[in-house]
LUMDO-773907 format. One line per 4 residues: number of its first residue (from 1); for each residue x negated, y, z negated of C-alpha. Coordinates in nm, 2 decimals. Each point is the difference from the previous one (the first is absolute). Example, Ala and Ser with C-alpha at 12.3 -4.5 7.8 and 13.67 -1.06 7.14 Angstrom:
2
1	-1.23 -0.45 -0.78  -0.14 0.34 0.07
//
This chain:
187
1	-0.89 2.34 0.89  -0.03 -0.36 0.00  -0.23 -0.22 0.19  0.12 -0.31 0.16
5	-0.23 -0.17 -0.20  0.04 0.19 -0.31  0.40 -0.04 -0.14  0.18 0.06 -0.35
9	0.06 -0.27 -0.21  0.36 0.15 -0.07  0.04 0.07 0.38  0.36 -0.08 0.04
13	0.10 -0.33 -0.17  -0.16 -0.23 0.28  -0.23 -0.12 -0.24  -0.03 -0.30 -0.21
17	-0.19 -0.23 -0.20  -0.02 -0.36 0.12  -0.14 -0.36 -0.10  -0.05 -0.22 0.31
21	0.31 -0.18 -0.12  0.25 0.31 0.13  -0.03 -0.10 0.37  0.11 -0.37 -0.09
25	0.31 0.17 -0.15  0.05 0.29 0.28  -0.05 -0.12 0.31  -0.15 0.24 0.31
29	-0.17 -0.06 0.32  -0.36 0.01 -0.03  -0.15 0.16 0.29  -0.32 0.00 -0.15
33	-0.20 -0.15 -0.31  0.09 -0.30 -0.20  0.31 -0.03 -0.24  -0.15 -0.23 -0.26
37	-0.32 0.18 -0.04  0.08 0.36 0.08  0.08 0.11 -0.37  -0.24 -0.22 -0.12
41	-0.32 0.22 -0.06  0.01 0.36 -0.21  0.01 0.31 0.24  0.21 -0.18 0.26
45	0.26 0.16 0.16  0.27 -0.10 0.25  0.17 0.22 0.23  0.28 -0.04 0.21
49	-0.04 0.08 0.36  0.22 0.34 -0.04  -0.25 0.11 -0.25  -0.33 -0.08 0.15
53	0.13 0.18 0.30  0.02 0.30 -0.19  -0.33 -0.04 -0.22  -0.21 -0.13 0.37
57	0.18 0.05 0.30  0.10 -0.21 0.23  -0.28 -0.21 -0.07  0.08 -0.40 0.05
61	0.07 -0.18 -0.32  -0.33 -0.24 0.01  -0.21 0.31 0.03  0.16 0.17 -0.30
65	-0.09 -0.30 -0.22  -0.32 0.08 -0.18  0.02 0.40 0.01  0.01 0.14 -0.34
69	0.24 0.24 -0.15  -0.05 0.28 -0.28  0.31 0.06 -0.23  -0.04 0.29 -0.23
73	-0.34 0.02 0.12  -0.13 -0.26 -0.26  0.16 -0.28 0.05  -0.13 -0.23 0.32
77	0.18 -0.28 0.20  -0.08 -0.19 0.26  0.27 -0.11 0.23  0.05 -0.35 -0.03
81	0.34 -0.06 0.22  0.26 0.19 0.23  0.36 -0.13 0.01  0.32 0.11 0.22
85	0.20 0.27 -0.15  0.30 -0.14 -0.17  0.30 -0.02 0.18  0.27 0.13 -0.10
89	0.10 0.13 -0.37  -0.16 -0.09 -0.30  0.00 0.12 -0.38  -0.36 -0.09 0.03
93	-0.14 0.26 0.25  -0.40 -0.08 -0.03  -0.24 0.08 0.24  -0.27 -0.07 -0.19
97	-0.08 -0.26 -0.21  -0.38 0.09 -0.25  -0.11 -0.31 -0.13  0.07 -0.11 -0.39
101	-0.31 -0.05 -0.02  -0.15 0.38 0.05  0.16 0.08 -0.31  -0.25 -0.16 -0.25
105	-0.28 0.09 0.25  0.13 0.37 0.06  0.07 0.32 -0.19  0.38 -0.17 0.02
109	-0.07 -0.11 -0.30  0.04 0.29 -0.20  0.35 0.06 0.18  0.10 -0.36 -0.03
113	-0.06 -0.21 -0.27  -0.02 -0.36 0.00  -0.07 -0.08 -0.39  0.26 0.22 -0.14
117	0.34 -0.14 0.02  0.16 0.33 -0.19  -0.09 0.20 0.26  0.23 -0.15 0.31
121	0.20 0.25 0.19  0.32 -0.04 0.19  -0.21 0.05 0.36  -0.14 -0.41 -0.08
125	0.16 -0.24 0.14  -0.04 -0.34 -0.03  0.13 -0.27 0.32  -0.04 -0.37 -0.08
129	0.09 -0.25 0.26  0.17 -0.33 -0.18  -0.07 -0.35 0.06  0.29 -0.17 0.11
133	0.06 -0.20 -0.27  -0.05 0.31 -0.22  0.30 0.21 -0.17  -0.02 0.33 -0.09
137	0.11 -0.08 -0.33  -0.30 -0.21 -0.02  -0.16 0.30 0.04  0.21 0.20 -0.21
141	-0.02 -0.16 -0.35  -0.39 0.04 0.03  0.04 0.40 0.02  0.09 -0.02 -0.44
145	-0.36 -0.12 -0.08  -0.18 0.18 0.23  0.16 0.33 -0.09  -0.12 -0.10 -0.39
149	-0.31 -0.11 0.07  -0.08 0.33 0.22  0.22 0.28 -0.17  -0.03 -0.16 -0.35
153	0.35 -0.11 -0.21  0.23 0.25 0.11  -0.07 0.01 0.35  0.15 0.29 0.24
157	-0.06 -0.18 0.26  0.28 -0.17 0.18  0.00 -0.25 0.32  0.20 -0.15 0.26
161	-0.01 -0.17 0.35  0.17 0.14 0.22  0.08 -0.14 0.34  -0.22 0.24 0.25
165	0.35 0.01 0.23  0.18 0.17 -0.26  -0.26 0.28 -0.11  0.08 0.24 0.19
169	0.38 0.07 -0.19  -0.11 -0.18 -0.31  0.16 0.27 -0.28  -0.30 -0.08 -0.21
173	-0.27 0.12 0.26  0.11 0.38 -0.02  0.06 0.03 0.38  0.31 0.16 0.19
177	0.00 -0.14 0.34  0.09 0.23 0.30  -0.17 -0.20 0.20  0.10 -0.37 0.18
181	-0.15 -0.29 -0.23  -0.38 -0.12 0.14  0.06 -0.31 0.27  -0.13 -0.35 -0.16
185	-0.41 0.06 0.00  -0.03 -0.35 -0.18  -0.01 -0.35 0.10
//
């Protein structure tokens, strides 16, 4: 049995890794913590409020901030923010969002490797918010010589943008949607 303050790191899916940056992209109602500096430190976690209800009760979110969490029962967090459950349907369906920074500073590390560009899986995803002026294609043309200069001269390694509205039937993301496409999440 699991503890509420003991959980899997392969629970259901609800899981991610985060930089700071990923709630200027996905925007949620904080109810607790701070947005900019949540993600900021290793072994921070975010939870939404559906979550921390089920790892502390119906505790308020302000008291939950601060309380520590075991995953795996080695890796710590502390956490660092509660936001509103998302409303509506999503391709994204996070819950809870472990800092990128425990990685380096975590037994993470061994799982997920920040030095070796061969070993990528399909699970990373990368989301990159655009300056205005910016076109993908901009973007784009770069993907060539970064592919060489981390794969070597005949790269495996392919790239794309992608416009985040159009993921979820994209026939190059593998996915067969049954579902109704996520509601706009961005601004």
């Amino acid at each position: 049995m699991i503890s509420p303050q003991t959980q899997a790191l392969d629970d259901d899916g609800s899981i991610v890794v985060a930089e700071p940056q990923y709630f200027d992209i996905f925007h949620y109602q904080w109810l607790s913590g701070n947005a900019r500096t949540a993600l900021s430190r290793p072994n921070s976690v975010v939870l939404t409020a559906g979550r921390a209800r089920k790892y502390f009760g119906h505790s308020d979110p302000d008291s939950i901030i601060g309380r520590t969490i075991y995953y795996q029962d080695s890796l710590m967090v502390t956490v660092t923010g509660i936001v509103a459950d998302w409303p509506g349907n999503s391709d994204y369906q996070f819950s809870q969002w472990i800092s990128y920074a425990t990685i380096p500073a975590s037994f993470l590390k061994e799982d997920i490797t920040l030095d070796r560009w061969d070993k990528l899986n399909r699970s990373s995803q990368v989301i990159i918010k655009l300056e205005k002026d910016v076109k993908p294609s901009q973007i784009d043309t770069q993907f060539i010589p970064f592919a060489k200069r981390h794969y070597g001269p005949k790269p495996g390694f392919t790239a794309q943008l992608k416009p985040l509205s159009g993921s979820h039937f994209h026939p190059t993301m593998g996915v067969r949607a049954e579902r109704p496409v996520y509601r706009s999440c961005t601004r």
